[in-house]
N, C-alpha and C positions, 0 to 999 in steps of 0.2 A: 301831267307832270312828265317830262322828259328824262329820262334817266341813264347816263352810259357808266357804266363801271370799269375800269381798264387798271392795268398793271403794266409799269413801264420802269424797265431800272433806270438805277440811283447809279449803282457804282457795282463794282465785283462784289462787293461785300453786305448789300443792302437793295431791297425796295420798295421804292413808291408805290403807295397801295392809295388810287384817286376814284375820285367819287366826285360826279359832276351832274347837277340836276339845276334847272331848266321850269320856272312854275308862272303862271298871272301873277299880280300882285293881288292877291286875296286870302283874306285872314285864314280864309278855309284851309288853305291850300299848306299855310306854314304847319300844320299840323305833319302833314305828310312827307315833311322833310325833317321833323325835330325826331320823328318815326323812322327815317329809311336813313340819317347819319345813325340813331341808335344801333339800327342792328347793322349799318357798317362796322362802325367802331367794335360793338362786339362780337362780330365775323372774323376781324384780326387781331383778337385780344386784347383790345383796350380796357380797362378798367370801367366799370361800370360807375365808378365813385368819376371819375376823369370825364367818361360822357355824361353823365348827369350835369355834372356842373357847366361844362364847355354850353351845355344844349340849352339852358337858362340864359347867356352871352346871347345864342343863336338866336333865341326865341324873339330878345329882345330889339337884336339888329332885322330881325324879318320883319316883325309888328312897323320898325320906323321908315325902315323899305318899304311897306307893303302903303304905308298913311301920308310919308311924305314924299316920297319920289317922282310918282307924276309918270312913270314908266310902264311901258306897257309889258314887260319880262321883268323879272329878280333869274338871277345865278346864283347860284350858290356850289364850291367847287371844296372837297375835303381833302387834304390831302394828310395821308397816316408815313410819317418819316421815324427813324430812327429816335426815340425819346423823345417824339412830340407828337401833336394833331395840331394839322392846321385848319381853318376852315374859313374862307372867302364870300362874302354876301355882295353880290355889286347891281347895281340899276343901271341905265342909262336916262334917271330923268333929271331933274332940275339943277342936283348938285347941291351942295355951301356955298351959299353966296358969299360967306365971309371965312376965312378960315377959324375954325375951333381951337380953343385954348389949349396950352400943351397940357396946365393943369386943368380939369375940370370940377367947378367947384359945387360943392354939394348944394342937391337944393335943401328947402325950407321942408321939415321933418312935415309938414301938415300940407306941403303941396302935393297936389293929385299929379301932378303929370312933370317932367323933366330929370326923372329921375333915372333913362336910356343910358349914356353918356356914363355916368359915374358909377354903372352896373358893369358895365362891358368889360372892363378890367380886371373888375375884382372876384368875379366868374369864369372870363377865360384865360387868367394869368397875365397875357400879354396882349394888346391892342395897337392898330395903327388906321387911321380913317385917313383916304385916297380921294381926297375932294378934286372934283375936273366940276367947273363952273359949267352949268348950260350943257353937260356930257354927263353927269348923273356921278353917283359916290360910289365907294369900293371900301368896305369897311375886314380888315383880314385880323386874325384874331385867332388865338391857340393857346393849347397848354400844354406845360412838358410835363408827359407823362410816368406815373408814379412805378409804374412796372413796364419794362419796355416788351410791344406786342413781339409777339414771334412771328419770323419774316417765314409769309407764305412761298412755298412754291410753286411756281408757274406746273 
């Protein structure tokens, strides 16, 4: 796993606190990133109720990264701003072929699988999938947080 941590300002008044990691696509591997955002997020006071929940979203944009993508790298970039956490999952493998519905409708209570999609939301607050056909997808996803982190200083 590849990992840089940097801190780069925002404004006079604020900072970006990023986290950018770098893994294969393997199941193995999402463990060690649902691990290294947790104690990001609680290195600059994020709520632990906020990373729990955000990391359930993560877990499940990794798993669809890791099954469908076809990519030889996942990214994955957090970034901790002023009353929110972002966090960016992207491949470069096969992409949506088609684009995804704005709604996504639930599936069927008794199906095993397709239930990614209509997770993502309601876990990390807010959701936006970055389909590039044949360039691989960008799924970015955050939640505004319940206690705003205390900005470190350099």
């Amino acid at each position: 796993m590849n990992l840089d941590t940097t801190r780069k300002p925002k404004d006079d008044f604020a900072s970006t606190r990023l986290l950018r990691l770098r893994i294969p696509p393997s199941p193995r591997h999402t463990r060690d990133v649902r691990e290294a955002l947790a104690a990001f997020g609680a290195m600059h006071g994020v709520s632990a109720l906020d990373v729990e929940t955000l990391l359930c979203a993560v877990g499940e944009a990794l798993a669809n990264a890791v099954e469908h993508a076809g990519s030889d790298e996942i990214e994955v970039e957090c970034r901790i701003l002023a009353g929110r956490i972002d966090v960016t999952i992207a491949d470069s493998g096969r992409g949506f072929p088609n684009a995804p519905t704005a709604a996504v409708p639930r599936p069927d209570g008794l199906a095993g699988r397709g239930r990614g999609l209509p997770i993502l939301p309601r876990c990390a607050g807010y959701m936006e999938l970055r389909r590039r056909p044949g360039r691989g997808t960008a799924v970015v996803m955050g939640r505004y947080l319940h206690a705003s982190p205390t900005v470190a200083r350099p």
